[in-house]
C-alpha positions in Angstrom: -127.7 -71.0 -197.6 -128.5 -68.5 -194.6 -127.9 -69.8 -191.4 -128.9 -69.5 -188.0 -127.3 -69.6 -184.6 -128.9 -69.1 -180.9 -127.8 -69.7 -177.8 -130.4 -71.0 -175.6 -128.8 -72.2 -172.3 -125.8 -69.9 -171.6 -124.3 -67.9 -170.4 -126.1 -67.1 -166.8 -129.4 -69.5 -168.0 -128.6 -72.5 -165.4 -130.9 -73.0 -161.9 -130.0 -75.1 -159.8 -133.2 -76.1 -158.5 -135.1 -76.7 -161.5 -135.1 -78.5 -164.9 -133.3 -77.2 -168.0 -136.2 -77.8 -170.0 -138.4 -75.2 -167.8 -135.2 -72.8 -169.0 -135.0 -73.5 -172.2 -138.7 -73.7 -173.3 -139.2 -70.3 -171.8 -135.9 -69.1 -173.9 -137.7 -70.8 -176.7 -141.1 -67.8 -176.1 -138.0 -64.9 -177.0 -136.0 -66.9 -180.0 -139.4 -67.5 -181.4 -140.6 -63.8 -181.3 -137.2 -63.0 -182.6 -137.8 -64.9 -185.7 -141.5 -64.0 -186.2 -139.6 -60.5 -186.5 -137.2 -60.9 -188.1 -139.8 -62.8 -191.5 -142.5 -60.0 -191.1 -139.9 -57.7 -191.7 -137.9 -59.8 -194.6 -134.5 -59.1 -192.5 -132.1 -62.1 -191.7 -130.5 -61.0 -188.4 -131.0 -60.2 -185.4 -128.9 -59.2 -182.2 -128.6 -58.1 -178.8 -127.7 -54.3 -178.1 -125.1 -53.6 -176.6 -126.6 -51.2 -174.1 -129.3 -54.0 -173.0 -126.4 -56.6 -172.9 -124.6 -54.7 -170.1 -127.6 -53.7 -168.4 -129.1 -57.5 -168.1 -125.2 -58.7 -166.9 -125.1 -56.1 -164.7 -128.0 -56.8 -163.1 -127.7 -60.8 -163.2 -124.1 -60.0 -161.5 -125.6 -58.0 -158.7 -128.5 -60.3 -158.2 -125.9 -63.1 -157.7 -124.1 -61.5 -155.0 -126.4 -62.4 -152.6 -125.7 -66.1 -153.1 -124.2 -68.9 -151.4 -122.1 -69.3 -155.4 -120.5 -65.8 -154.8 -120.8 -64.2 -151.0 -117.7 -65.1 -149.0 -114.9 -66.7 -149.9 -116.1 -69.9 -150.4 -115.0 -72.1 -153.7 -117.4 -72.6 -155.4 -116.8 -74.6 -158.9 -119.7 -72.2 -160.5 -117.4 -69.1 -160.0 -114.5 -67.9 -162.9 -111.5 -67.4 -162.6 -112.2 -63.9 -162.8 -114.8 -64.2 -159.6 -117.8 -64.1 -161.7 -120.5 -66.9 -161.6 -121.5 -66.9 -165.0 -123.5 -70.5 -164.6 -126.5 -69.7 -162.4 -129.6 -67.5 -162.7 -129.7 -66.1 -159.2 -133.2 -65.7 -159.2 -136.8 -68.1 -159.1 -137.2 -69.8 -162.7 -140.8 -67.9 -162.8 -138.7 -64.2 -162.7 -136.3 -66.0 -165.4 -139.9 -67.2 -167.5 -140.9 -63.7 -167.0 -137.7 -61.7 -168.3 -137.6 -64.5 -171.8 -141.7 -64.2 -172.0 -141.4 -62.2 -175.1 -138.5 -60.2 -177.3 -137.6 -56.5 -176.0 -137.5 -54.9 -179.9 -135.8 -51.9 -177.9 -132.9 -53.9 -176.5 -132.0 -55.6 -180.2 -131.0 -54.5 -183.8 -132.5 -56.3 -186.5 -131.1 -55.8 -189.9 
């Protein structure tokens, strides 16, 4: 029996000022493509590249420094012990549609 496991809503997926549902149905665009992929091709798996993983946390990490969640030294109980918010999107939930719209093939392995 194969298996399969996706994480939808985490890490850095949360926005504080709209719903979940807007996140994870626009995760659900990428996941979808993933698996349209993944049959055309008969393969069973698929993941992120490293490469494209650092890239996107990078960039979600500067993004957020901006924020009320990280700038100062205000406690904020979104922020790690390690001083990284890894709860919020720091952008608009339309630039969050946009980034999930579709898979990036060149940022993923499929085997």
């Amino acid at each position: 029996m194969q298996t399969f496991q996706v994480l939808i809503t985490g890490p850095n997926p949360g926005i504080g000022h709209t719903s979940a549902l807007f996140i994870i149905e626009s995760r659900m665009n990428d996941i979808l493509d993933g698996i349209r992929a993944l049959k055309k091709h008969g393969l069973s798996s698929i993941e992120a590249c490293p490469d494209a993983e650092r890239t996107y946390t990078e960039m979600i990490h500067h993004e957020r420094e901006r924020t009320v969640w990280k700038s100062g030294d205000r406690h904020s109980e979104y922020k790690s012990k390690s001083g990284h918010v890894i709860a919020m999107f720091a952008g608009f939930s339309f630039t969050c549609q946009r980034l999930t719209r579709a898979l990036k093939s060149a940022g993923h392995i499929l085997s």
